[in-house]
N, C-alpha and C positions, 0 to 999 in steps of 0.2 A: 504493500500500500504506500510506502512512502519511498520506492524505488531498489529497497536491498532487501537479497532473498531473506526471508523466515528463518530461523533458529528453534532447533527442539532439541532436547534433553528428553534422553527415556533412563524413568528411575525404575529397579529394578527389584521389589524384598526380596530376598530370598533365606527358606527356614527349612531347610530336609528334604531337599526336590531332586535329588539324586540327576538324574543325565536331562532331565527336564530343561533347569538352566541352560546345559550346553547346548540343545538343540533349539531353545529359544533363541539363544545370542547369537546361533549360525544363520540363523530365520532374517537377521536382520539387515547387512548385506544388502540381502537382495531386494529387498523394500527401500534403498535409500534411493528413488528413482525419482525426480520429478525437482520441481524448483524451492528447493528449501536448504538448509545444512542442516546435516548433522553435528551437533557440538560436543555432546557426551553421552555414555552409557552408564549410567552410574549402578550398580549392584553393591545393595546393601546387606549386608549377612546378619543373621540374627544367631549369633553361636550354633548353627548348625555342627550337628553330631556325623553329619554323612561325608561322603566326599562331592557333594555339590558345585566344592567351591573351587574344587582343579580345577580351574578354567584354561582350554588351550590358547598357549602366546600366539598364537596363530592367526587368531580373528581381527579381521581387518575393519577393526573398530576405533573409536576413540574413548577407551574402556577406562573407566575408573569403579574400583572394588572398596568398601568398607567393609571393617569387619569388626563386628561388636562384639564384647563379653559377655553380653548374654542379652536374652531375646527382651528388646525393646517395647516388643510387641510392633504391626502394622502401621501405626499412623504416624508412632513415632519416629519409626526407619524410614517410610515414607516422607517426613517431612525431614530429616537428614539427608537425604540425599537430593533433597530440590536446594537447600541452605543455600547453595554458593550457585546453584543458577545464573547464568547470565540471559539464558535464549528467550524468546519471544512465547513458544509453548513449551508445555511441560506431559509429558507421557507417562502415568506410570500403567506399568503394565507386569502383568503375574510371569512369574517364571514357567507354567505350562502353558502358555499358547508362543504361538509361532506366525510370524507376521508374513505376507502374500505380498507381491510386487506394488500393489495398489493399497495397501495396510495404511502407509503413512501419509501418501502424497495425497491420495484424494482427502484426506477429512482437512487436512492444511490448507489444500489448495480453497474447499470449502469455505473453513474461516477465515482466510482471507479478503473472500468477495467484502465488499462494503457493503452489501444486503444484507451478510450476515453479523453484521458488527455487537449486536444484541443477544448473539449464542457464546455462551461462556464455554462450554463445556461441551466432547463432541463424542458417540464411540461409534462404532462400527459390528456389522453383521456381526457375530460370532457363530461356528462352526467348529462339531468333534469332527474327531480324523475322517470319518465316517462322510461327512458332510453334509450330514443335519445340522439344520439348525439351534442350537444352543439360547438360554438364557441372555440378553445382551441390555435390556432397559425394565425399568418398572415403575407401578405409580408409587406417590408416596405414601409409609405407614399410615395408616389409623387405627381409632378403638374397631370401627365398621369393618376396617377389612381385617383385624384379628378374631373378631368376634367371627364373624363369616368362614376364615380357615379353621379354628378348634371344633367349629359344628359342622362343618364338609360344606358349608353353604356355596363357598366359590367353587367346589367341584362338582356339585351336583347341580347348580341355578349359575354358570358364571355370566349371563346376561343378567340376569337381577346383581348378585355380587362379585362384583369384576376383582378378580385375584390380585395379589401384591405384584404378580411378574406378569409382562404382558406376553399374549399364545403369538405361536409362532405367526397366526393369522396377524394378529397387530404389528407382527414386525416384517410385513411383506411388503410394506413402502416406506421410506424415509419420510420424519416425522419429527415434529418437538415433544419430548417425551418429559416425564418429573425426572427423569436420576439415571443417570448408565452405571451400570455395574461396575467395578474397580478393578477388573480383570485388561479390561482397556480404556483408560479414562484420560481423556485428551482435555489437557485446561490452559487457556491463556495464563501462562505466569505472572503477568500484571493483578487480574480478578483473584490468585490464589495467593499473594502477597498480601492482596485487600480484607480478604478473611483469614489472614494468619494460617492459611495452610487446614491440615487437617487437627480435629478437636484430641488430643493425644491421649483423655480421657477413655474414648475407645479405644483398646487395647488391640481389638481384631471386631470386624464385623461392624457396619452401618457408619462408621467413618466417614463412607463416600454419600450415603443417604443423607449424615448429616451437613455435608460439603454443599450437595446440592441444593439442599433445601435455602440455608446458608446465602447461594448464589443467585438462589432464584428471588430473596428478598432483596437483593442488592440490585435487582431489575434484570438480570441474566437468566438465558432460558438455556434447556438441553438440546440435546438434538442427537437423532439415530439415522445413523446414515446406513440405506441396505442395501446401497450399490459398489461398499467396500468392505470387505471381511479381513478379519484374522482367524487361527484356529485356536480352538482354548479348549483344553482337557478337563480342568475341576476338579475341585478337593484333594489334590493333591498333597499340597501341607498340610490342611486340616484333617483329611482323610489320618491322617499318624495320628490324631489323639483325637479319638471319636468323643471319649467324655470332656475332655478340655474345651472340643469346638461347640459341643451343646453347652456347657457353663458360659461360654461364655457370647453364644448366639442369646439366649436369654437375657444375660447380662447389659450385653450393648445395646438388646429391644426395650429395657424398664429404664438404663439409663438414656437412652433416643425419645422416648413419653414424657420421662420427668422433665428433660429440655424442653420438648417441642408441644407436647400435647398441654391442653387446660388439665388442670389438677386434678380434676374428677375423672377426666378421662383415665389419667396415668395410675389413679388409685384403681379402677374397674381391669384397666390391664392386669397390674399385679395381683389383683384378687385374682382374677382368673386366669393366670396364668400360674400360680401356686395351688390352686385349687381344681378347677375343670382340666385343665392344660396337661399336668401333673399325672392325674388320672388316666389320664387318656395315654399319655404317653406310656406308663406303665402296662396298662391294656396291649397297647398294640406292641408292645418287648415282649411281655410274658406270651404272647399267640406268634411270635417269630416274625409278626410283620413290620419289621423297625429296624433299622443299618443301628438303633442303639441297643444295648442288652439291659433289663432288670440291672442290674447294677451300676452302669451309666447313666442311667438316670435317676438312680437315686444319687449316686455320689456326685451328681451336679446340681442336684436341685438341695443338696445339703451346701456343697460349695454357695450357692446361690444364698441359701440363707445363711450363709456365715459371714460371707465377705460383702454382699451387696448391700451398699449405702447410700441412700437417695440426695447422690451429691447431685447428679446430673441438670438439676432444678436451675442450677446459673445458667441462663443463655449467654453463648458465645458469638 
């Protein structure tokens, strides 16, 4: 726009993602096509235990790696690795997907136009190896749409109660969407300086939910572009500690209400989600139909009531 190419940073967590990383970092290369630079690759480690972090010298990047003592948790490795920023956007993107030739140029060359000067925030198709289409935007929380998933209402009526994540039908055309997911989340660096980055509060889980929301009162919208993909795998690091990720998917949903929702709302969440939620969850463990077991879900929902404190109530 004002005559020199765009500048990106892609930030990178990574927490026990075994060859994932390397085949994401190889991914990128060939996505550097089109009129922009690339300035850095940043990969942030969270003390991973694996060997993740052998990265071959080989890649014709401009790689810079951190390496933490111990796990920061998401938003805050996230926000270490944009600190020294200089570029125009900012990329963070998960260490299992794997970027396609048109990955980066088209959502750039997008926010660029001066039509779009009012989109903060930009992602792209996502696609498993398979190349189905994948999870890639959603609307924002409410008590309506929790209350609607604990009693199947969004899976049984999702014309009357429209789900947290939009179906693959809503993501069959490029759209302004509430939130893109954080698996590819493309933000002008200026509007993520504006909000101070991500709320560090969230350890893992709704960070990006709360970013968004975040942007969109600052008069910035989203936008889902589904004429450009990446490939994204899923749960890969969370998938390693099934009961850690439900503590603290919980976690970061009661502290995301206490911030955003009206007080009554956030009280009717945690009752029911201690209570209806709870039950349910243990139901569908004990009948085998649950990725968690009788035991993960109790020792989260014990985690939950030990450590969970209803700080989240400061807006940021």
């Amino acid at each position: 726009m004002n005559g020199l190419r765009p500048s990106l940073d892609i930030v990178i967590v990574n927490w026990n993602t075994g060859d994932y990383l390397r085949r994401c970092l190889e991914s990128i290369p060939s996505a550097r096509t089109g009129d922009f630079d690339l300035k850095r690759v940043v990969v942030v480690d969270n003390a991973s235990s694996d060997r993740s972090m052998e990265v071959p010298g080989t890649l014709d990047l401009p790689l810079v790696l951190i390496r933490n003592d111990e796990n920061r948790g998401f938003a805050a490795a996230c926000n270490q690795g944009a600190s020294s920023s200089e570029a125009d956007y900012l990329l963070f993107l998960n260490p299992d997907t794997r970027l396609l030739p048109e990955s980066l140029a088209r959502p750039i060359r997008f926010m660029e136009s001066p039509d779009h000067a009012g989109v903060g925030i930009c992602g792209v198709k996502l696609v498993d190896e398979g190349g189905l289409v994948t999870t890639a935007c959603a609307r924002f929380p409410s008590l309506a749409i929790y209350i609607s998933q604990m009693f199947g209402l969004s899976t049984l009526f999702p014309e009357v109660f429209p789900p947290h994540f939009l179906s693959t039908e809503e993501m069959g055309q490029s759209r302004e969407v509430n939130q893109i997911i954080g698996a590819f989340f493309l933000i002008r660096k200026g509007l993520f300086n504006k909000l101070n980055g991500f709320d560090e509060r969230f350890f893992v889980y709704f960070e990006e939910v709360d970013l968004s929301l975040r942007a969109k009162r600052e008069g910035y919208t989203s936008y889902f572009l589904a004429d450009a993909a990446a490939i994204h795998i899923g749960r890969v690091s969370s998938g390693h500690a099934t009961l850690m990720s439900l503590y603290y998917s919980l976690s970061s949903r009661l502290m995301y209400a206490l911030k955003h929702f009206r007080w009554w709302e956030a009280i009717i969440l945690i009752f029911l989600t201690i209570t209806v939620e709870f039950i349910a969850r243990l139901f569908w463990a004990m009948i085998g139909s649950s990725v968690f077991s009788v035991k993960d879900v109790l020792s989260a929902y014990k985690l939950l009531s030990m450590s969970f404190i209803p700080r989240g109530s400061t807006r940021r």
